[in-house]
C-alpha positions as CSV (number, residue, x, y, z in Angstrom):
1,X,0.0,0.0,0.0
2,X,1.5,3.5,-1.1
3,X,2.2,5.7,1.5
4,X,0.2,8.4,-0.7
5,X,-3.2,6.1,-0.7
6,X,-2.9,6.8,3.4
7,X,-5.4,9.9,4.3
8,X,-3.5,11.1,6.8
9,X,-0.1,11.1,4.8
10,X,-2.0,12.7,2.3
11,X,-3.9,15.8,3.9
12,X,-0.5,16.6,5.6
13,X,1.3,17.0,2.4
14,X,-2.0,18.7,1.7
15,X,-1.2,21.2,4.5
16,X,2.4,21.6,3.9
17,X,1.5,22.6,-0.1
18,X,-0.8,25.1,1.4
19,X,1.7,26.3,4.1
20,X,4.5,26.7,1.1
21,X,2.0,28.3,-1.2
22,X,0.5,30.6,1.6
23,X,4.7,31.7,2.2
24,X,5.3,32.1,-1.9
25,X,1.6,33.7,-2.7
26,X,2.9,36.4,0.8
27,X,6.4,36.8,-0.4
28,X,4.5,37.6,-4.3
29,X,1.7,39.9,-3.1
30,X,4.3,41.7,-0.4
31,X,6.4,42.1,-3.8
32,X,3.7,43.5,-5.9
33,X,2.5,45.5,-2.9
34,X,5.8,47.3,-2.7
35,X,6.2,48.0,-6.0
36,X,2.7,49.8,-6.7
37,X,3.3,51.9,-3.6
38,X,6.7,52.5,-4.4
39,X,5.7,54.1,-7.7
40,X,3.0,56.1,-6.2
41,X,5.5,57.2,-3.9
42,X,8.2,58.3,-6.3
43,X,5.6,60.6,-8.4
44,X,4.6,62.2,-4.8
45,X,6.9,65.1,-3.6
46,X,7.5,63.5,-0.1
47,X,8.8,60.4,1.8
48,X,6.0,60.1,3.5
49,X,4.8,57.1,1.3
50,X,7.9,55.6,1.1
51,X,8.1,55.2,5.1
52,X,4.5,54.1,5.0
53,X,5.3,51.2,2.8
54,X,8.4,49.9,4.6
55,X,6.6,50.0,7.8
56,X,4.0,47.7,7.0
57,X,5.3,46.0,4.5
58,X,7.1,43.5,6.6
59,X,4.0,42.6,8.9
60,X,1.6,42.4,5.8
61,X,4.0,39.5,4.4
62,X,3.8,37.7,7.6
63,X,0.0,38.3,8.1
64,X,-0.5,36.7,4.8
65,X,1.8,34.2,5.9
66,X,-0.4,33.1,8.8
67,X,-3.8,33.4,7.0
68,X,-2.3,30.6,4.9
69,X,-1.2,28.7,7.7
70,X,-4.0,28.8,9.9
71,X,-5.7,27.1,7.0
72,X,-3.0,24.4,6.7
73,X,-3.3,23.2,10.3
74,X,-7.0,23.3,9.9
75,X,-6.3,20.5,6.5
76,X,-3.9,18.8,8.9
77,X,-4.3,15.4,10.7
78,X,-3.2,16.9,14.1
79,X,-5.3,16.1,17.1
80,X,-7.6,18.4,18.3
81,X,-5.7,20.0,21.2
82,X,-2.4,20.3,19.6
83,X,-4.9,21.5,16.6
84,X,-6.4,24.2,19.3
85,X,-2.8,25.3,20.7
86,X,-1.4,25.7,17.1
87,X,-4.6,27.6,15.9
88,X,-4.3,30.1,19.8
89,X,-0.5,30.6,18.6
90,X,-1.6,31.6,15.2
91,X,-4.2,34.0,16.0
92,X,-2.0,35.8,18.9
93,X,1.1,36.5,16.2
94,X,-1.6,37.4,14.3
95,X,-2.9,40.3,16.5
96,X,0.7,41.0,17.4
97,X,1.5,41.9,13.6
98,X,-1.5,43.4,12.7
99,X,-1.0,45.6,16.2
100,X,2.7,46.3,15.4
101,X,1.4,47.7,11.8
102,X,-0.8,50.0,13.3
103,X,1.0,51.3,15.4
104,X,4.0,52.3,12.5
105,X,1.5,53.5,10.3
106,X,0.1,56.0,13.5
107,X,3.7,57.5,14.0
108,X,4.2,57.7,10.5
109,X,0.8,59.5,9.9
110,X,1.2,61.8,13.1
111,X,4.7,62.9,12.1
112,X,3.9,63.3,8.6
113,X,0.5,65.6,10.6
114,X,2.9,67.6,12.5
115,X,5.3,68.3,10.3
116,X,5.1,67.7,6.7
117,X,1.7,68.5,6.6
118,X,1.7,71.7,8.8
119,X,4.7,73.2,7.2
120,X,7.4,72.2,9.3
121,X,5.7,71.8,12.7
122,X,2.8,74.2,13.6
123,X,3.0,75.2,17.3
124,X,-0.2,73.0,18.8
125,X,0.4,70.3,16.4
126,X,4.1,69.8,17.8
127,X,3.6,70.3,21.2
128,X,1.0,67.7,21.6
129,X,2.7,65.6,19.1
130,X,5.1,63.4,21.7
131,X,1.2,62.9,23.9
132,X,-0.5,61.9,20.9
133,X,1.8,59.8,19.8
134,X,2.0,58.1,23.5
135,X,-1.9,57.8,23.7
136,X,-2.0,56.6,20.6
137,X,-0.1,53.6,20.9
138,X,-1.2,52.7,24.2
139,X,-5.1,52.6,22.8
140,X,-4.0,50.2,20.0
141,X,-2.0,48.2,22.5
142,X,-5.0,47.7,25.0
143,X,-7.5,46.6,21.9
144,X,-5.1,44.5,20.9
145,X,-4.8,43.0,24.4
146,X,-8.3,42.8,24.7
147,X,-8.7,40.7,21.8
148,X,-6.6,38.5,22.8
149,X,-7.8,37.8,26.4
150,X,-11.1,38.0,24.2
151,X,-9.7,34.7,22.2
152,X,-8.7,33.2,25.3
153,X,-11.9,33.5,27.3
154,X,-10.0,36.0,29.8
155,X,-13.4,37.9,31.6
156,X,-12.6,41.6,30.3
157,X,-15.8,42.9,31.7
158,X,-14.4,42.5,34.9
159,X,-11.3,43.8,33.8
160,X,-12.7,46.8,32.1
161,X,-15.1,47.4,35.2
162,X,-12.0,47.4,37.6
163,X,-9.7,49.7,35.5
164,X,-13.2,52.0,35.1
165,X,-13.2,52.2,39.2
166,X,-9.5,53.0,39.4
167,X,-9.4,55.4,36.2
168,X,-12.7,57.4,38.1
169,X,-10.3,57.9,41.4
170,X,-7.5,58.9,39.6
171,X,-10.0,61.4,37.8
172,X,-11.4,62.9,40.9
173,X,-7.5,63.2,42.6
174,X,-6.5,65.3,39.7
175,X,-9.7,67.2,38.5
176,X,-7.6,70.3,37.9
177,X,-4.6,68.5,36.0
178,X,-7.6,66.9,33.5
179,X,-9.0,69.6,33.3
180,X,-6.5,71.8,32.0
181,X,-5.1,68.7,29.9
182,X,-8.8,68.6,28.3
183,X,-8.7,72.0,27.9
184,X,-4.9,71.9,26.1
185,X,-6.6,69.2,23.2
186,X,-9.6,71.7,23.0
187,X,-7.0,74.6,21.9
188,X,-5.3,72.5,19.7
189,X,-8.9,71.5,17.8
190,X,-9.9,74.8,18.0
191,X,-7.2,76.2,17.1
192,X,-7.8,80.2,18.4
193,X,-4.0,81.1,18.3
194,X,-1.0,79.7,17.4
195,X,2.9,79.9,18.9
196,X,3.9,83.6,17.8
197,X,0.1,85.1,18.0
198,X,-0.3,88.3,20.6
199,X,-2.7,87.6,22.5
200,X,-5.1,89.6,24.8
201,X,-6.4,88.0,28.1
202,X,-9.9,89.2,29.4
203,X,-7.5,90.7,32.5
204,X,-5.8,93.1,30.3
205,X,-2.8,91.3,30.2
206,X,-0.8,90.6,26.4
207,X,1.9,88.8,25.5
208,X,3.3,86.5,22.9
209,X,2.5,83.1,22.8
210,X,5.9,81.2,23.4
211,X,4.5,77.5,24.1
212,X,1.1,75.6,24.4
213,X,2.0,72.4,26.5
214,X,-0.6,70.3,28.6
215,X,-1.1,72.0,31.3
216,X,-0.6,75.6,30.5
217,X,0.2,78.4,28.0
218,X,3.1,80.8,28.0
219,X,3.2,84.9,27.1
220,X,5.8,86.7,26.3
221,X,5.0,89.9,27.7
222,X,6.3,93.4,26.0
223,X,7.9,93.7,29.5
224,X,10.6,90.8,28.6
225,X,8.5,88.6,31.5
226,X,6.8,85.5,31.1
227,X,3.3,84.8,32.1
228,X,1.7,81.3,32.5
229,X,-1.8,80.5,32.6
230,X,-3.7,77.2,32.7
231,X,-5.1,75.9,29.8
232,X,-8.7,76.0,31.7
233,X,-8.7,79.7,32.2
234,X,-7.7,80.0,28.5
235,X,-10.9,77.8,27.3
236,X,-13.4,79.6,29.7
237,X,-12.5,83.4,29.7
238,X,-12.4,85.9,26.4
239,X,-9.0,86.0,24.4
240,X,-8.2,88.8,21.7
241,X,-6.0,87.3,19.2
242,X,-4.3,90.8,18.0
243,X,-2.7,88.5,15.4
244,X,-5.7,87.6,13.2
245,X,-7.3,87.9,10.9
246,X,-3.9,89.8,9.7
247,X,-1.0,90.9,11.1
248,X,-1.9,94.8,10.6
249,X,-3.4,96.3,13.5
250,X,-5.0,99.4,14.0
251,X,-3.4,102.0,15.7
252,X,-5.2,105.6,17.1
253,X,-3.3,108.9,17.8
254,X,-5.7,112.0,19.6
255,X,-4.6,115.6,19.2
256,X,-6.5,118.5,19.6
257,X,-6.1,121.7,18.1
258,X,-7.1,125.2,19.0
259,X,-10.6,126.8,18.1
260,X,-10.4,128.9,14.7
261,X,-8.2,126.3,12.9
262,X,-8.6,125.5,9.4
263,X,-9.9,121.7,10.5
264,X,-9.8,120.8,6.6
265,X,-5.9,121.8,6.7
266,X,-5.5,119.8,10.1
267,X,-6.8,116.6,8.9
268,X,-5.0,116.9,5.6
269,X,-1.7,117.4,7.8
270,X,-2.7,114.1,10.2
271,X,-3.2,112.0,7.4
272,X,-0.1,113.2,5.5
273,X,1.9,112.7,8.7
274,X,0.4,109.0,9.4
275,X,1.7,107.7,5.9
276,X,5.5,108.9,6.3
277,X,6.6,106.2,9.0
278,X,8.0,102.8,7.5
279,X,6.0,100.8,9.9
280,X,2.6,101.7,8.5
281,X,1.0,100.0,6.2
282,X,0.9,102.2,3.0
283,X,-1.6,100.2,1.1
284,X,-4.6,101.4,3.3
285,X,-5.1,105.1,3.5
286,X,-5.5,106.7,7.1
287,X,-8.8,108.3,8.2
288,X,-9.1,111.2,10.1
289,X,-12.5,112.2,12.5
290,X,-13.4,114.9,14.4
291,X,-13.8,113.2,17.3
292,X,-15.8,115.7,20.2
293,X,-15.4,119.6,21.2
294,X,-13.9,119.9,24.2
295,X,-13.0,122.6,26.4
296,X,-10.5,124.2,25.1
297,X,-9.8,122.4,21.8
298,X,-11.2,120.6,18.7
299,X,-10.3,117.0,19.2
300,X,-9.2,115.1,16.2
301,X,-8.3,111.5,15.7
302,X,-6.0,109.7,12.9
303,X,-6.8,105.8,12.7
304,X,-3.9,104.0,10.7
305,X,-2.6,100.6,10.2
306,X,0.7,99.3,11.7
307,X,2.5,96.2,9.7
308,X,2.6,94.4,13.2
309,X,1.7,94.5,16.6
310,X,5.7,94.7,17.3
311,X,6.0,97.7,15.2
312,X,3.0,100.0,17.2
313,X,5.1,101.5,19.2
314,X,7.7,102.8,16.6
315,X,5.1,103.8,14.6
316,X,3.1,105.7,17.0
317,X,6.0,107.4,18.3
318,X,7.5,108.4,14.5
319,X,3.6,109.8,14.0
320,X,4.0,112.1,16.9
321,X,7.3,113.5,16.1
322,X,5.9,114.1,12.5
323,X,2.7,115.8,13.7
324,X,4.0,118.1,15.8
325,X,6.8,118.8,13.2
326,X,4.0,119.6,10.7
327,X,1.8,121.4,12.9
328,X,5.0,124.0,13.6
329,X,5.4,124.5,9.9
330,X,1.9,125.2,9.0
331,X,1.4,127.1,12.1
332,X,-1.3,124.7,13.5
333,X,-1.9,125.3,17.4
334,X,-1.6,122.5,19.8
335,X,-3.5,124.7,22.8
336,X,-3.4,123.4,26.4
337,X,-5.9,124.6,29.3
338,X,-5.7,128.1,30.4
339,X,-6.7,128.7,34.2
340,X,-8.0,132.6,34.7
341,X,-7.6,133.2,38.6
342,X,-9.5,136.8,39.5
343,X,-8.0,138.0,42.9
344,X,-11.1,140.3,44.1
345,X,-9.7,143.2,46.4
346,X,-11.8,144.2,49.9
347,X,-13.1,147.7,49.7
């Protein structure tokens, strides 16, 4: 009798054709798979498909790999339990690759987010990069776990019930830390201002923003100080963002001139004198108002544009010096309050 005519001699050469086909058909497709990519890679303008292909590349062959031999040990003539403890083995390397491609493909996507796509790293976007990443992996490590325990009739609930009881008094220890934590992803989503962006704070306060980490936000001040605030007050309280929608910002000068002048003349002079510093925008014409009568002088007001919010100050000043320069030539009076004091003398 041939050795072939035997069933179980036959369905185990059965199982080792399928176990060699299962490697050549994974080493073929993991081939082809590489070479599409690759191509589309090369005609895109960054690496960012070429490190997406070599990171799962490797674990897609040996995926395939196992998807052929689960099947073979199902064809095979091996008992039941050594059938069972083949099959557990198979489906935990399984998990393990298809976890371990995941999780490349994450850090590749969330670098590629923070800096290729940004344009080199935009402030919120690299500052909760090294988090993100963290969290990240740790979620697709604890499905992955889960499964597994799943597969081997582990009791999650249980296990998902007492992490739940521990996670809550955790949460309650450290309400403010969360809190300001929650509130750092909110400013990152919302996205109100960015690292560089003078900001406003509803107690008067401005400043640069420096850094956005977890727990708080840093200002540089125009005082050369730094100023941290929690991310919570951030999220609850108004914020003028003095950097948007563009970096000009309005800038007012008040002078008043004496009763009798030529206001026509004046307001030609304030908005000739506006337009002669280099830190004013040029493109957009000043504007000049007659703001109030007062006392003892016509109050006028010049709105212009500054290029910045770092440049306000050199451009106010320069618009001063040019004003009163201008109002000397012209012979424009700049009055100032005059006191009569009558001294009555006793019959």
């Amino acid at each position: 009798m041939s050795l072939l005519a035997d069933p179980r001699i036959h369905e185990l050469l059965v199982s080792l054709g399928i176990l060699v086909g299962s490697y050549l058909a994974a080493r073929f497709l993991s081939f082809l798979f590489g070479k599409v990519l690759g191509r589309a890679a090369r005609r895109a303008s960054s690496s960012f498909e070429d490190r997406l292909v070599g990171a799962v590349k490797r674990p897609l062959t040996y995926f395939l790999f196992l998807v052929g031999a689960y099947a073979a040990v199902h064809r095979s003539p091996l008992p039941t339990p050594w059938s069972h403890r083949v099959d557990v083995a198979l489906f935990v390397l399984s998990v393990l690759l298809v976890t371990l491609a995941f999780i490349r493909a994450y850090g590749i996507l969330l670098a590629w987010y923070t800096n290729e796509a940004r344009g080199g790293g935009d402030g919120l976007a690299a500052e909760f990069g090294p988090l993100l990443s963290k969290a990240g992996k740790v979620l697709i490590s604890l499905v992955a776990a889960i499964t597994v325990l799943r597969h081997l009739g582990v009791d999650v609930e249980s296990l998902v019930v007492s992490l739940g009881v521990g996670s809550l008094a955790v949460g309650l220890a450290a309400q403010d830390t969360l809190a300001n934590m929650f509130a750092g992803f909110t400013l990152m989503l919302d996205r109100p201002f960015r690292i560089g962006d003078r900001i406003q704070l509803a107690s008067g306060e401005v400043g640069d923003v420096v850094t956005i980490g977890i727990r708080a936000t840093r200002l540089k001040t125009p005082d050369e100080t730094v100023l941290v605030i929690p991310n919570s007050v951030l999220t609850k309280e108004k914020v003028v963002n003095q950097s948007l929608p563009t970096p000009q910002i309005t800038t007012r000068v008040d002078v008043g001139v004496a009763y009798g002048t030529d206001l026509a003349q004046a307001k030609a002079v304030l908005a000739e004198a506006a337009v002669t510093s280099e830190h004013v925008d040029r493109e957009r014409a000043p504007v000049v108002l007659v703001t109030r009568f007062g006392d003892y002088a016509v109050n006028l007001q010049v709105i212009f544009w500054t290029k910045s919010f770092a440049e306000k100050g050199l451009a106010t000043s320069q618009v001063h010096e040019e004003i009163y320069r201008r109002f000397r030539e012209t012979g424009i009076e700049i009055p100032f309050p005059v006191r009569k004091v009558i001294q009555e003398v006793a019959p």
